[in-house]
PDB file of N, CA, C and O in Angstrom:
ATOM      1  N   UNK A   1      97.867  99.250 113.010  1.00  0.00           N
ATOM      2  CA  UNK A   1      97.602  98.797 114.354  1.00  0.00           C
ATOM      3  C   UNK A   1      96.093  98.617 114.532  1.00  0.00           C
ATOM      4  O   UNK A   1      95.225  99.223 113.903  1.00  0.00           O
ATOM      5  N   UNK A   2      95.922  97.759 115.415  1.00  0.00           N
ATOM      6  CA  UNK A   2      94.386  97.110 115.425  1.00  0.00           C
ATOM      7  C   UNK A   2      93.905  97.947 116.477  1.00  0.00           C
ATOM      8  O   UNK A   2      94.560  98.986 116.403  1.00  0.00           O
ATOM      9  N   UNK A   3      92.955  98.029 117.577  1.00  0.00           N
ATOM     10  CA  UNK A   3      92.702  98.684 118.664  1.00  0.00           C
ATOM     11  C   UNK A   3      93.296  98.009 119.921  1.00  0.00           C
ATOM     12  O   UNK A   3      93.402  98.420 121.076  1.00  0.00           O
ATOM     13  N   UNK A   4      93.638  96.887 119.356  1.00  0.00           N
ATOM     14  CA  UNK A   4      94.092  95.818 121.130  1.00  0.00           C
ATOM     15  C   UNK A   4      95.895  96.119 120.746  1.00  0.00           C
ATOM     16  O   UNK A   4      96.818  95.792 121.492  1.00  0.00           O
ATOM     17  N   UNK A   5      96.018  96.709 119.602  1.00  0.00           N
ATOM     18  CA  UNK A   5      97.650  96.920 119.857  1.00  0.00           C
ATOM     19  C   UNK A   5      98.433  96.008 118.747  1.00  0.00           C
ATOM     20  O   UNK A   5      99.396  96.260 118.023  1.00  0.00           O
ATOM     21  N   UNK A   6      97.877  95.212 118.860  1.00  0.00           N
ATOM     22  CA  UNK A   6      98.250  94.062 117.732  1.00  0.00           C
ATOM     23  C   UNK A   6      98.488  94.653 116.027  1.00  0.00           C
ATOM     24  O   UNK A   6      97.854  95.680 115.783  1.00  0.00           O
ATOM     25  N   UNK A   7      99.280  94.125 114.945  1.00  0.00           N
ATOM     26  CA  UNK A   7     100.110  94.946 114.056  1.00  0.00           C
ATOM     27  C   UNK A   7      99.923  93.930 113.122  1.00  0.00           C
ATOM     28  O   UNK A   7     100.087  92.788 113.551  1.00  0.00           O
ATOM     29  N   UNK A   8      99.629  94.060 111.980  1.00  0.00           N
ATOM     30  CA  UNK A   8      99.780  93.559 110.525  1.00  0.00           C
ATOM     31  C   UNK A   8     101.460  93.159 110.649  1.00  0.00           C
ATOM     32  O   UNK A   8     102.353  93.908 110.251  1.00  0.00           O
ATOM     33  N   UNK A   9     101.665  91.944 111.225  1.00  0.00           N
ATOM     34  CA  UNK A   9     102.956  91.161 110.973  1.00  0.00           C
ATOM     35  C   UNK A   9     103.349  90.354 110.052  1.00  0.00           C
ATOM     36  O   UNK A   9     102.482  89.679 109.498  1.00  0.00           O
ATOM     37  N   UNK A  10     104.864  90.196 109.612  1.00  0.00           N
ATOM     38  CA  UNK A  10     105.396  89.008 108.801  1.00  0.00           C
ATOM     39  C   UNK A  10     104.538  87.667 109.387  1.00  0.00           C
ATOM     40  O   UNK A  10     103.791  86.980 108.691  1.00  0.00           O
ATOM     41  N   UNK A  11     104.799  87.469 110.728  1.00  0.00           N
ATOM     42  CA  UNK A  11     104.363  85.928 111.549  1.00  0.00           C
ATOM     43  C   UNK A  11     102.781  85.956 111.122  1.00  0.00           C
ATOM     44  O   UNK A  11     102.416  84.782 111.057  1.00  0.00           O
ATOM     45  N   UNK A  12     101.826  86.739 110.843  1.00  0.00           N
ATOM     46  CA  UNK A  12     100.518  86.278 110.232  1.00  0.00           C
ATOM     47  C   UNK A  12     100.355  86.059 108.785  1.00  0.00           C
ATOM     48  O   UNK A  12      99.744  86.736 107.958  1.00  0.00           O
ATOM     49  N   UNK A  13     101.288  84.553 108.604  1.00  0.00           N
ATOM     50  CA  UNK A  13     100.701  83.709 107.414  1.00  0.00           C
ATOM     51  C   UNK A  13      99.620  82.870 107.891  1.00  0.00           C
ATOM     52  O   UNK A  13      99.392  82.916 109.100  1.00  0.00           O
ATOM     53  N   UNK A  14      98.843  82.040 107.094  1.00  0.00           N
ATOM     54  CA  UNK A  14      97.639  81.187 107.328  1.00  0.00           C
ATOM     55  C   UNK A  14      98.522  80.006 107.126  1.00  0.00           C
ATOM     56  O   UNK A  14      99.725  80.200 106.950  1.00  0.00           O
ATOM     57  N   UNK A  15      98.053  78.843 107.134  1.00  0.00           N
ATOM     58  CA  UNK A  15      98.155  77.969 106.920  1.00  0.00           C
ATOM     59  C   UNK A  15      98.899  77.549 105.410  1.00  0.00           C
ATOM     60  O   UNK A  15      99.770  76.702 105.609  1.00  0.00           O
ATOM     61  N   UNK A  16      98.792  77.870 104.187  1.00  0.00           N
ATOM     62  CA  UNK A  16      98.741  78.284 103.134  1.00  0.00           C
ATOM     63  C   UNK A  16     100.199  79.103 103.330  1.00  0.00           C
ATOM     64  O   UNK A  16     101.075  78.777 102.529  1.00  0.00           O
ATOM     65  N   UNK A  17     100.468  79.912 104.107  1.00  0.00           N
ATOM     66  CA  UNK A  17     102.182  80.322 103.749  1.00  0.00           C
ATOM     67  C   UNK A  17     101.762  81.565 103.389  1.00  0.00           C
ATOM     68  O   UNK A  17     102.836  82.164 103.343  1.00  0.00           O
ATOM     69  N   UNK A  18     100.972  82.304 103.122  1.00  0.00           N
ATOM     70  CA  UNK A  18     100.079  83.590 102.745  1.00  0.00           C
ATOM     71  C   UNK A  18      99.860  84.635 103.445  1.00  0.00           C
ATOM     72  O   UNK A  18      99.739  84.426 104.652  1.00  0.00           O
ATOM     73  N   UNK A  19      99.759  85.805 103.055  1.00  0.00           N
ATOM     74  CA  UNK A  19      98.970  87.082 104.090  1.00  0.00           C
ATOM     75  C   UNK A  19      97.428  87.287 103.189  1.00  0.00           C
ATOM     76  O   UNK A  19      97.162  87.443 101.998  1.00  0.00           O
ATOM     77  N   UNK A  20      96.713  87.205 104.303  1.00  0.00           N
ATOM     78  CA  UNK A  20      95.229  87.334 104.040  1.00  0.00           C
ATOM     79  C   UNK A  20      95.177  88.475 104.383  1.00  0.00           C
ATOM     80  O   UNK A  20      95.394  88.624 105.586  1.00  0.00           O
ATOM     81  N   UNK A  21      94.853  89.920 103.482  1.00  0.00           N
ATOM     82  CA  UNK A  21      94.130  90.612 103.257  1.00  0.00           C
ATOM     83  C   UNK A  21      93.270  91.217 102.686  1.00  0.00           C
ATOM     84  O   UNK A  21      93.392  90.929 101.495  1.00  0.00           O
ATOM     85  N   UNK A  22      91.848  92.402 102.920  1.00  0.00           N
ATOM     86  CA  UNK A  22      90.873  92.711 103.008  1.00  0.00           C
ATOM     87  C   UNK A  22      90.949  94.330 103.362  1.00  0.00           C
ATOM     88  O   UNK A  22      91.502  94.875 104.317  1.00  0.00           O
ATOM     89  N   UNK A  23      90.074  95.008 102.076  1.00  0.00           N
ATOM     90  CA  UNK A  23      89.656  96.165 102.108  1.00  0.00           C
ATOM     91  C   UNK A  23      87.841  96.135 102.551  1.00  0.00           C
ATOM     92  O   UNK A  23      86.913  95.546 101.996  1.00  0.00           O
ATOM     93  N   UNK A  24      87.852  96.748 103.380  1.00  0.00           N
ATOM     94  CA  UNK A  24      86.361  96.481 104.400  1.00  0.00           C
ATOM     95  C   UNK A  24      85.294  97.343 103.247  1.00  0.00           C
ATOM     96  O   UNK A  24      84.159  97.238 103.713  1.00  0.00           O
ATOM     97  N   UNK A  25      85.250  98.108 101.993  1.00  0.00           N
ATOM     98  CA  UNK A  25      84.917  98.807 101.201  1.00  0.00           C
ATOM     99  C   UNK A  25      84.822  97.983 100.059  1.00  0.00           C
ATOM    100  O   UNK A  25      83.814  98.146  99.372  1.00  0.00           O
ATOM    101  N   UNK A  26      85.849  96.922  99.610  1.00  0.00           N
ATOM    102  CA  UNK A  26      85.205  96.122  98.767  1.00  0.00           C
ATOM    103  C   UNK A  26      84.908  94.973  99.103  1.00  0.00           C
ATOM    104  O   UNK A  26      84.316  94.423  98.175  1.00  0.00           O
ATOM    105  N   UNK A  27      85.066  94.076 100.311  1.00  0.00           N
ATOM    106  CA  UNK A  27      84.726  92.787 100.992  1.00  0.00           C
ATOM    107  C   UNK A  27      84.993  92.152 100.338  1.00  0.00           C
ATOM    108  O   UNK A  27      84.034  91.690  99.720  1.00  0.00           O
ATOM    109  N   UNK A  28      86.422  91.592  99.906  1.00  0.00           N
ATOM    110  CA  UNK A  28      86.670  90.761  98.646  1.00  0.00           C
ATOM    111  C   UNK A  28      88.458  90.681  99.270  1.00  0.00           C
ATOM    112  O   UNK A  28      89.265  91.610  99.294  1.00  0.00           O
ATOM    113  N   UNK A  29      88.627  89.490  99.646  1.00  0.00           N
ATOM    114  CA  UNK A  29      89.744  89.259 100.685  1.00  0.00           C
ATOM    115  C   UNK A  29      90.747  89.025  99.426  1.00  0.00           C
ATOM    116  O   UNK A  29      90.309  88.791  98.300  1.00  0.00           O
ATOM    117  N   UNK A  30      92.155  89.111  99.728  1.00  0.00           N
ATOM    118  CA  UNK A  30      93.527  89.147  98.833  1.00  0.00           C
ATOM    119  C   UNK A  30      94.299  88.464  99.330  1.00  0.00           C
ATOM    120  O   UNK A  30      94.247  88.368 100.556  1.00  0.00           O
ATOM    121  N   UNK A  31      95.079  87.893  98.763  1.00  0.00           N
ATOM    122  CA  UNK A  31      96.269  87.090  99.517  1.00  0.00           C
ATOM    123  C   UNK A  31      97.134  87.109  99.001  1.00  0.00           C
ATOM    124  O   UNK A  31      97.003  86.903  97.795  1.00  0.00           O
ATOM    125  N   UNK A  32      98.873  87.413  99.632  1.00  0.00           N
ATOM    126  CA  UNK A  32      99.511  87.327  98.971  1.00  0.00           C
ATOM    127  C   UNK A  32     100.685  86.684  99.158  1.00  0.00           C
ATOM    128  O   UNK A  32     100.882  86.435 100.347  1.00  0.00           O
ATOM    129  N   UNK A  33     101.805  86.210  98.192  1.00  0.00           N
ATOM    130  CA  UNK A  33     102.785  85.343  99.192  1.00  0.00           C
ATOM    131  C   UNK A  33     104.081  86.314  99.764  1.00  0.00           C
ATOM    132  O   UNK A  33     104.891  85.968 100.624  1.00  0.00           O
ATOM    133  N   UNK A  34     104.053  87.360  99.190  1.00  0.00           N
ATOM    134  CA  UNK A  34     104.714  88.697  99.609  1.00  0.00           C
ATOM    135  C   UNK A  34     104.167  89.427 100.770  1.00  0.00           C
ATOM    136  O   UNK A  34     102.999  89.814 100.794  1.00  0.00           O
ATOM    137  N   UNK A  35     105.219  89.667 101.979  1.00  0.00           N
ATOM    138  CA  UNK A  35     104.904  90.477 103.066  1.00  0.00           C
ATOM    139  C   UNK A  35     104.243  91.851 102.766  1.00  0.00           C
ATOM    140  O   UNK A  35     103.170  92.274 103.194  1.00  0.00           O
ATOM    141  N   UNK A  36     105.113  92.435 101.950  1.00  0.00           N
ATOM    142  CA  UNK A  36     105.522  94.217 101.053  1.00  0.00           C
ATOM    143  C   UNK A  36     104.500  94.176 100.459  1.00  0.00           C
ATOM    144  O   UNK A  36     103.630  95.025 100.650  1.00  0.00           O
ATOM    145  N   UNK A  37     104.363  93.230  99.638  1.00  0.00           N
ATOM    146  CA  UNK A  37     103.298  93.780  98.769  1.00  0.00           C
ATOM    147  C   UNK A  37     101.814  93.905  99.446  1.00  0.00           C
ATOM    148  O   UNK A  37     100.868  94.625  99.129  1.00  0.00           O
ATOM    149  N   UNK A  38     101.944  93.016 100.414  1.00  0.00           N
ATOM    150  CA  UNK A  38     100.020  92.834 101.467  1.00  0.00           C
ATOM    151  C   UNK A  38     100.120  94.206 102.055  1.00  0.00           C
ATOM    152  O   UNK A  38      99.115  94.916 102.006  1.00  0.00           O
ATOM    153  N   UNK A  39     101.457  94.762 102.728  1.00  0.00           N
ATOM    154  CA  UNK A  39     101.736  95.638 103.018  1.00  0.00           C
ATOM    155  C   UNK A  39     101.494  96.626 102.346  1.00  0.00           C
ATOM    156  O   UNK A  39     100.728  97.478 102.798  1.00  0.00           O
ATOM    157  N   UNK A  40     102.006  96.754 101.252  1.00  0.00           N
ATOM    158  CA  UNK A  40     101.297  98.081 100.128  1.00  0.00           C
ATOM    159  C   UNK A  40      99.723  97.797  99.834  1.00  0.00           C
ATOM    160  O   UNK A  40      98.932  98.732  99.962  1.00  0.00           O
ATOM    161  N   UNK A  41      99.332  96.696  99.498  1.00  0.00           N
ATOM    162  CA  UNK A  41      97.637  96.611  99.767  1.00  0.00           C
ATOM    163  C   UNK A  41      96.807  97.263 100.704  1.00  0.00           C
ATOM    164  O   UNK A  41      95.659  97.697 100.609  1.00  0.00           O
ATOM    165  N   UNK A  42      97.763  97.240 101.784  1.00  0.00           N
ATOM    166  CA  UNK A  42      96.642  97.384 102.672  1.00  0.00           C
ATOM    167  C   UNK A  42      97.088  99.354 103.322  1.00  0.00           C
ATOM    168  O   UNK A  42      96.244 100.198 103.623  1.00  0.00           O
ATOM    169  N   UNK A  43      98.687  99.541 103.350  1.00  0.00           N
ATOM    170  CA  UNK A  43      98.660 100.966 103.027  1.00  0.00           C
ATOM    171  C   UNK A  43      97.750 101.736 102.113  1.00  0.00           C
ATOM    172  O   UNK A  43      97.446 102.921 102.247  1.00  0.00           O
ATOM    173  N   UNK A  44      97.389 100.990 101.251  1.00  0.00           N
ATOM    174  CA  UNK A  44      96.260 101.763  99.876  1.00  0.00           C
ATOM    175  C   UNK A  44      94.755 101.641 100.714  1.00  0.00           C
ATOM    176  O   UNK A  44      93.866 102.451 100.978  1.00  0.00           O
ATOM    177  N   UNK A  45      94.846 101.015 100.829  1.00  0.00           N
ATOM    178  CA  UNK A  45      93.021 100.301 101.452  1.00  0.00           C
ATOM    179  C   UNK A  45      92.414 101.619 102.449  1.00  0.00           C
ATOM    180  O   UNK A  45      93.044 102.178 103.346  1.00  0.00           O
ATOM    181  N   UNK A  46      91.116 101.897 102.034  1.00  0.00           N
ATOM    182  CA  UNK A  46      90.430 102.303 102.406  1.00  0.00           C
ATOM    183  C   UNK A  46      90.054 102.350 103.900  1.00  0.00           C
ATOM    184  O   UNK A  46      90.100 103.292 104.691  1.00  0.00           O
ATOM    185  N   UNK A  47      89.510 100.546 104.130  1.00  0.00           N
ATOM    186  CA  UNK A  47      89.775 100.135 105.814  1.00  0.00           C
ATOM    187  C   UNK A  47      90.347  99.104 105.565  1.00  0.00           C
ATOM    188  O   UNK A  47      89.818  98.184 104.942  1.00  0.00           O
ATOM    189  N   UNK A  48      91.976  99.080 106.184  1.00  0.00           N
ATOM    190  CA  UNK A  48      92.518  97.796 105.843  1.00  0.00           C
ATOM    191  C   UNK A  48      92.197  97.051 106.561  1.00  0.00           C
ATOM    192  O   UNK A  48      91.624  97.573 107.517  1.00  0.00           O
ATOM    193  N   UNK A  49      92.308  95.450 106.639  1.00  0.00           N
ATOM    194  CA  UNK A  49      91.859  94.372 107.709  1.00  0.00           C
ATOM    195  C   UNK A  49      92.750  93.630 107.349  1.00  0.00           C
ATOM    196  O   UNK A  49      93.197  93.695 106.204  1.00  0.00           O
ATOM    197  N   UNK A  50      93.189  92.783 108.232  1.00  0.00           N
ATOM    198  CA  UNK A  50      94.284  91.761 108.093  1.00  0.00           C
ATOM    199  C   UNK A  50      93.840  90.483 108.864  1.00  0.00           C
ATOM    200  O   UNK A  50      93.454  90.663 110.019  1.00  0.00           O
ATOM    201  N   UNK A  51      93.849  88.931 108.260  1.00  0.00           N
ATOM    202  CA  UNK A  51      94.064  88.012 109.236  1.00  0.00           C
ATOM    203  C   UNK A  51      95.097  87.659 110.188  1.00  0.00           C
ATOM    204  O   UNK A  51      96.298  87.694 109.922  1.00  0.00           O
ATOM    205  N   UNK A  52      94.710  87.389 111.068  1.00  0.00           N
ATOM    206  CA  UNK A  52      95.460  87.484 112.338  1.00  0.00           C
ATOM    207  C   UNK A  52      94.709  86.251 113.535  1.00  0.00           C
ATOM    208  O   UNK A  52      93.481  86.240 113.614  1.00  0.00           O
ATOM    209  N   UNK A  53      95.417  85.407 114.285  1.00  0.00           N
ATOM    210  CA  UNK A  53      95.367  84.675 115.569  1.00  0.00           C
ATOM    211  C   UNK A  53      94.359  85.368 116.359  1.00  0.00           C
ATOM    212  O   UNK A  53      94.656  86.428 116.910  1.00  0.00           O
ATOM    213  N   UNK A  54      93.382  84.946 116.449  1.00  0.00           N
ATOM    214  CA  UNK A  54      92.802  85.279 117.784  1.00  0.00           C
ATOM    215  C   UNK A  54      93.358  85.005 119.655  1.00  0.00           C
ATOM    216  O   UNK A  54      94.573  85.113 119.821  1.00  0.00           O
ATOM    217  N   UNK A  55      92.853  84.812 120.414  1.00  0.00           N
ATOM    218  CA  UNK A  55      93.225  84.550 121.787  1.00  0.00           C
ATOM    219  C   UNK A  55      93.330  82.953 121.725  1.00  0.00           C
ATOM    220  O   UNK A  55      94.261  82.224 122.067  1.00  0.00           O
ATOM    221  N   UNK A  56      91.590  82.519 120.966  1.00  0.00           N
ATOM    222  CA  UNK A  56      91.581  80.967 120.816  1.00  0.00           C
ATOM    223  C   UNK A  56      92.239  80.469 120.003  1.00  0.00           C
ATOM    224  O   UNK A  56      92.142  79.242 119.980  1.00  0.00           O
ATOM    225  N   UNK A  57      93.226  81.124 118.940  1.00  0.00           N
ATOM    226  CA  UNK A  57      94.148  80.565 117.816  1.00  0.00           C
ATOM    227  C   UNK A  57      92.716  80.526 116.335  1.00  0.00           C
ATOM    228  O   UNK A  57      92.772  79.978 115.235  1.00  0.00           O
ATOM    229  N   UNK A  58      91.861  81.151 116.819  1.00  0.00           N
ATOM    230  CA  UNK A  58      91.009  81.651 115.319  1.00  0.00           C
ATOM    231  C   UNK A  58      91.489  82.366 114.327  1.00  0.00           C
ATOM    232  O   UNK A  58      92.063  83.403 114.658  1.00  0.00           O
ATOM    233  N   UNK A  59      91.427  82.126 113.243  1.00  0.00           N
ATOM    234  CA  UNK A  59      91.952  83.640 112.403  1.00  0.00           C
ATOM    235  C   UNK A  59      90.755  84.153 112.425  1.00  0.00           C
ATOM    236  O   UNK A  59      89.626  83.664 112.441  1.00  0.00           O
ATOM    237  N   UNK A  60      91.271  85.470 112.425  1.00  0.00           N
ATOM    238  CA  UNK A  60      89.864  86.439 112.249  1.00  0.00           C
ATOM    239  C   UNK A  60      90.396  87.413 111.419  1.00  0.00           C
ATOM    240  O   UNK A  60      91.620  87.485 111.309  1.00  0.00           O
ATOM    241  N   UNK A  61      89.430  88.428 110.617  1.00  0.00           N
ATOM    242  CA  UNK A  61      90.109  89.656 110.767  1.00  0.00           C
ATOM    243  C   UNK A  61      90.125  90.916 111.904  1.00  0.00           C
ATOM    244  O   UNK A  61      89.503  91.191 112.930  1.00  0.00           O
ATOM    245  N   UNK A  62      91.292  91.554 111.036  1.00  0.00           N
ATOM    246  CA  UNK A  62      91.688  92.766 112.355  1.00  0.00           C
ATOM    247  C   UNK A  62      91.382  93.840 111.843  1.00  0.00           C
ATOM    248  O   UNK A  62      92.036  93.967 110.808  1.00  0.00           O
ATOM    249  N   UNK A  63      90.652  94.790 112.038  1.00  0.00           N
ATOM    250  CA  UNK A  63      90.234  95.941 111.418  1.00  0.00           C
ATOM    251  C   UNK A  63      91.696  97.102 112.141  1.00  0.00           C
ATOM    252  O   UNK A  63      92.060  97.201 113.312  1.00  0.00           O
ATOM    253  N   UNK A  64      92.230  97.815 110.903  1.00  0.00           N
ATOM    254  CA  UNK A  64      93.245  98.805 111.894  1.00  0.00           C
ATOM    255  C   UNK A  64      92.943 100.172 112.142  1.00  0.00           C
ATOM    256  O   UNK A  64      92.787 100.911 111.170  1.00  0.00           O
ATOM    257  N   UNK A  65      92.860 100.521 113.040  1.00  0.00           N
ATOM    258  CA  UNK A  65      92.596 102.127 113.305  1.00  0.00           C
ATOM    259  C   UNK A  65      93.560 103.124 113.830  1.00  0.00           C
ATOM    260  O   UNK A  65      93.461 104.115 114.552  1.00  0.00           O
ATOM    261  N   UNK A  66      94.724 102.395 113.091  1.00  0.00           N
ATOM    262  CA  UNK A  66      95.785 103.721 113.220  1.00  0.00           C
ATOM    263  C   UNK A  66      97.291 103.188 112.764  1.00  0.00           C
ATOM    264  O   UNK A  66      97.319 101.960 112.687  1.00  0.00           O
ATOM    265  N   UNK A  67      98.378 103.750 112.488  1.00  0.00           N
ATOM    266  CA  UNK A  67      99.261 103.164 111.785  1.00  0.00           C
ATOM    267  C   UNK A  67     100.895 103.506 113.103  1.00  0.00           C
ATOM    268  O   UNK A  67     101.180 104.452 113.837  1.00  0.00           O
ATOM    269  N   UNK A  68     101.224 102.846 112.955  1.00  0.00           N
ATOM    270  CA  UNK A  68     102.621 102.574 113.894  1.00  0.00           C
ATOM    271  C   UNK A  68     103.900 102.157 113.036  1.00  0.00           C
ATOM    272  O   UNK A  68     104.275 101.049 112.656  1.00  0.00           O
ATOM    273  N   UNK A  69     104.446 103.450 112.862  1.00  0.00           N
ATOM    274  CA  UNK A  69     105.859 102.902 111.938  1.00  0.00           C
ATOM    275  C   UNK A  69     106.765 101.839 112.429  1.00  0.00           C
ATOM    276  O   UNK A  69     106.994 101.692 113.630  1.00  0.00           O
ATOM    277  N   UNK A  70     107.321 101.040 111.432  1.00  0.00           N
ATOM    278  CA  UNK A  70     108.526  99.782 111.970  1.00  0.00           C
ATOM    279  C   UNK A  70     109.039 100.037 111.319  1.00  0.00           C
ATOM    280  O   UNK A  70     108.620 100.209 110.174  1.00  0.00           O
ATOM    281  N   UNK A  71     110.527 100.246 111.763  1.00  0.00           N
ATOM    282  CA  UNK A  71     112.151 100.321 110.610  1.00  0.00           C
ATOM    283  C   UNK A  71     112.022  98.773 109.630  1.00  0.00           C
ATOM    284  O   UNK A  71     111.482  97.748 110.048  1.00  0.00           O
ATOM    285  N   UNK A  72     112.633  98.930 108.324  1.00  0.00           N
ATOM    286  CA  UNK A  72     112.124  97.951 107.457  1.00  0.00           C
ATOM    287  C   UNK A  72     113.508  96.602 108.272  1.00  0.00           C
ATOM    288  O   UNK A  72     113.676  95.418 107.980  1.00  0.00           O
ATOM    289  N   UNK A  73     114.152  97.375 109.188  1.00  0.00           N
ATOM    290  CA  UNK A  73     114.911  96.276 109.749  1.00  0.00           C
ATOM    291  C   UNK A  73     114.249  95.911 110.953  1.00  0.00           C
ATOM    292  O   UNK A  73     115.282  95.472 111.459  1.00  0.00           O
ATOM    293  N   UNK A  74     113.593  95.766 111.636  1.00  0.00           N
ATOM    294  CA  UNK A  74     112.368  95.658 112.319  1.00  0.00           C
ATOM    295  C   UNK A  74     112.012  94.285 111.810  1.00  0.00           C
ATOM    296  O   UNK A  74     112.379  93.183 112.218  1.00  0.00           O
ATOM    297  N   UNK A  75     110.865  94.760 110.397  1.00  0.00           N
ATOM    298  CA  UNK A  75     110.713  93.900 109.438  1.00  0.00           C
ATOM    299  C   UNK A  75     111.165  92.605 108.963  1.00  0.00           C
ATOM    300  O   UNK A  75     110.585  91.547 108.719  1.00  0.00           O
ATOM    301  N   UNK A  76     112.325  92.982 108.905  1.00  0.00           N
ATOM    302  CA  UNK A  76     113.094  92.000 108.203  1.00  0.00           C
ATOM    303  C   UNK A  76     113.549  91.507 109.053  1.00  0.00           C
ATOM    304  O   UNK A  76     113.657  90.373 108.587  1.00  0.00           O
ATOM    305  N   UNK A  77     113.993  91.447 110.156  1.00  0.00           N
ATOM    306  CA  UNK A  77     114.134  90.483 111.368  1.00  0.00           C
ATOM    307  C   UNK A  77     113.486  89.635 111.821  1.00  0.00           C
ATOM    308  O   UNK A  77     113.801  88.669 112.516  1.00  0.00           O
ATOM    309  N   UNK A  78     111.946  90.183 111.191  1.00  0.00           N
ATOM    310  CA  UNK A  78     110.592  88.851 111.735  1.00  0.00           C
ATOM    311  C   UNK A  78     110.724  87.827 110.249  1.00  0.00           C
ATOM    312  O   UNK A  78     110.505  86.638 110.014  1.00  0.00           O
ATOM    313  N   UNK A  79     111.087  88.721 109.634  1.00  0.00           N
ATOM    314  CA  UNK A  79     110.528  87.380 108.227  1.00  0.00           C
ATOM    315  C   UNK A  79     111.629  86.342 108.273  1.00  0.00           C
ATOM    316  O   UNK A  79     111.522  85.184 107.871  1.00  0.00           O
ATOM    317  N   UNK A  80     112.974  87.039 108.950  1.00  0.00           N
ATOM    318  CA  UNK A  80     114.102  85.947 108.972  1.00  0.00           C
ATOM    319  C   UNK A  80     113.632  84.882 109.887  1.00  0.00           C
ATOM    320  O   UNK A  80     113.632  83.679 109.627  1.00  0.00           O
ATOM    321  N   UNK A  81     113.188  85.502 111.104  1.00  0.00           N
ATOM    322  CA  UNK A  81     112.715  84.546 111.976  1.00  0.00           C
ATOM    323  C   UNK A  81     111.526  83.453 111.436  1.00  0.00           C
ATOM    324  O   UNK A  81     111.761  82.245 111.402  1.00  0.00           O
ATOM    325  N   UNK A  82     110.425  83.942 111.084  1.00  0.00           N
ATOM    326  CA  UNK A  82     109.265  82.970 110.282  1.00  0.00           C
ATOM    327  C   UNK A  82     109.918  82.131 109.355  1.00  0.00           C
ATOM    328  O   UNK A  82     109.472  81.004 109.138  1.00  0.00           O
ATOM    329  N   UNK A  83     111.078  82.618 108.699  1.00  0.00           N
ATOM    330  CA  UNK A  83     111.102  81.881 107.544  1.00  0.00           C
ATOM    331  C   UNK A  83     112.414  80.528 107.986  1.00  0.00           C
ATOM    332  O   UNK A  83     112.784  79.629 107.231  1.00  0.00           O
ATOM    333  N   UNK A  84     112.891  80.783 109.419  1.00  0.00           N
ATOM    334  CA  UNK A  84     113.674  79.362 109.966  1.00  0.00           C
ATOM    335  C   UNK A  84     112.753  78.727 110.164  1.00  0.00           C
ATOM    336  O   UNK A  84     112.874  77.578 110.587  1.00  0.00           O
TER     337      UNK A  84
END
C-alpha cells in the first residue's frame, strides 16, 4: 500500500502489457509480464515502488509504506477482469 491508499494492482500494466517495478536501493526498474512474480519482486524489495496512474493519468512510481493482505481470489478476479 502506497500512503494515499492505492495498492500494487493486476490493472497497473503500462502500455507494454507489463508491471513496472523498482527497488528504491538499487534504482534499476524490472518489468515483468507476470502479476506473481512483480509481486514476489517487490515482497523481497527493500523499498518496493511500483508504476501506477497518477490523478493526471501519469505513470509514476508509488513508493509503499505498508502491506494490506488480498485473498489470491481477490487477485484473480482483477486479472480476469484486465485480461477481457
Amino acid at each position: 500500500m502506497a500512503k494515499d491508499g492505492s495498492w500494487f494492482s493486476p490493472e497497473h500494466t503500462l502500455h507494454d502489457g507489463r508491471f513496472h517495478v523498482t527497488c528504491a536501493k538499487y534504482k534499476q526498474e524490472e518489468s515483468f509480464d507476470d502479476y506473481w512474480a512483480a509481486l514476489d519482486f517487490l515482497s523481497r524489495a527493500a523499498s518496493p515502488r511500483w508504476r501506477c496512474p497518477d490523478e493526471a493519468g501519469r505513470w509514476c512510481l508509488k513508493p509503499a509504506n505498508s502491506w494490506d493482505r488480498k485473498t489470491r481470489q481477490e487477485i484473480e478476479t482483477l486479472i480476469k477482469q484486465t485480461d477481457e
